[in-house]
N, C-alpha and C positions, 0 to 999 in steps of 0.2 A: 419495585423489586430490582430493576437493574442497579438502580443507585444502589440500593445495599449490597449488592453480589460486585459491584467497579467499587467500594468502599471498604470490603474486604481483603478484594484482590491488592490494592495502595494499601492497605495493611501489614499484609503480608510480602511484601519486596514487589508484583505487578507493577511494573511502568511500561508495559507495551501493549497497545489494543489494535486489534488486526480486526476489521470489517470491509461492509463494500453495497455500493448500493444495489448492487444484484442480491441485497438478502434483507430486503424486503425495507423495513424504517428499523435497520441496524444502526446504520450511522447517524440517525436523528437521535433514537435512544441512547449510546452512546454517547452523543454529543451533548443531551441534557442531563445525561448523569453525571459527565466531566463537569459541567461548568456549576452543580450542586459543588463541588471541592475548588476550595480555595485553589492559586493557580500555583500549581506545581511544574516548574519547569522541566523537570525529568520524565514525563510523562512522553510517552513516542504513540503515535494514531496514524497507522495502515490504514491504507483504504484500495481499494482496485479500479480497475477501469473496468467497463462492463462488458463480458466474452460478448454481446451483440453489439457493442457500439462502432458506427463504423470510420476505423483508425485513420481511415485515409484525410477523413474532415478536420482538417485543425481544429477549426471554430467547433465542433462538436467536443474533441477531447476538451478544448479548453475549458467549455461551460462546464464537462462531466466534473471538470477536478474544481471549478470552482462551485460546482451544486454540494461535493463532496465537502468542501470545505465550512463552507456554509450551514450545512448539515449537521458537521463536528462541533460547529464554535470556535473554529482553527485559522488560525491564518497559515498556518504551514502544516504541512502534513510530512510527518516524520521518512514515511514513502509511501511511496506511490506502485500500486505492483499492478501486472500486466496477469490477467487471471488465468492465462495460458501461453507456454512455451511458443505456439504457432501463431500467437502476438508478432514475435520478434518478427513476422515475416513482414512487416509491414514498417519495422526500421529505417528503410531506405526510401520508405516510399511516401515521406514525411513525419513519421510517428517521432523518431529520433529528435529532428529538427522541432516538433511543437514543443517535445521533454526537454529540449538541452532549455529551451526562450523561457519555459515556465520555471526551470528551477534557477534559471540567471536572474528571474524576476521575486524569485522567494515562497514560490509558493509551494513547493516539493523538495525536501531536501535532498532525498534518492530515489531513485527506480529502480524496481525488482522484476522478478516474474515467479509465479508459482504454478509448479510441472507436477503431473503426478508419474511422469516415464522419465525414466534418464536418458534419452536420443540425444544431446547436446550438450550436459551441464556445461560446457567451459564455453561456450558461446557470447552467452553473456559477460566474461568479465572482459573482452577483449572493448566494450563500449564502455566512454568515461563514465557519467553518470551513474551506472551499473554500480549497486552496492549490494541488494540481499537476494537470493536465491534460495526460493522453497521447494523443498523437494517432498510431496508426501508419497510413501511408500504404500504400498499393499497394505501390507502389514496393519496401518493404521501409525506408522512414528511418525513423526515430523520435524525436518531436519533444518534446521535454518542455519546457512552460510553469510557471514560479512563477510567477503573479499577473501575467501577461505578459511576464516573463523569460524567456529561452531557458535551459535548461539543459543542452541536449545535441542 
């Protein structure tokens, strides 16, 4: 079923799949539905870090993103997002320094965060790495910023 429903979606213009291993064997599914399709290089695959993993362990993030990757069938992952704004608070407290070494080594091309309050949006652009920003509303929209581009 997935394969047909990610087979559609690359039908129809889809090249961006947002998951995360906090949602269950999304990124395993996912990741055997992609490698059913020939290799399309325009294909972009989000994944998150896990709101309980704790940020402070390097070696813990590192495994998370390469369990993630592994999962995909990815050697890189388009980005990499922080599944909550109060992530950031752990920036300085190594989180930053594991993100800048893993994506110098290729294995991330950016890092996000997805907020569902606005307390901060502009937070994040002030760190290099920092490329997407989600924002979900109330309402139900969902607003995704590149570097103050609207993307959806």
């Amino acid at each position: 079923m997935a394969y047909e429903i990610i087979s559609r979606a690359l039908e129809h213009g889809v090249n961006c799949f947002d998951t995360a291993q906090a949602y269950g064997n999304g990124e395993f599914v996912l990741g055997r539905a992609l490698r059913y399709r020939e290799a399309e290089p325009d294909i972009k695959v989000i994944s998150k870090l896990s709101p309980d993993l704790q940020l402070t362990d390097s070696k813990a993030v590192e495994q998370s993103i390469k369990t993630s990757c592994q999962n995909l069938g990815v050697n890189q992952l388009w980005c990499l997002m922080l599944h909550r704004a109060d992530q950031l608070d752990f920036w300085d407290q190594g989180l930053g320094q594991v993100l800048s070494d893993v994506a110098k080594r290729g294995c991330i091309k950016h890092v996000g965060v997805s907020v569902y309050e606005l307390k901060r949006p502009a937070e994040p652009y002030s760190i290099p790495i920092f490329r997407l920003f989600r924002y979900h509303a109330i309402s139900g929209t969902n607003r995704c910023l590149m570097k103050g581009f609207r993307l959806g």
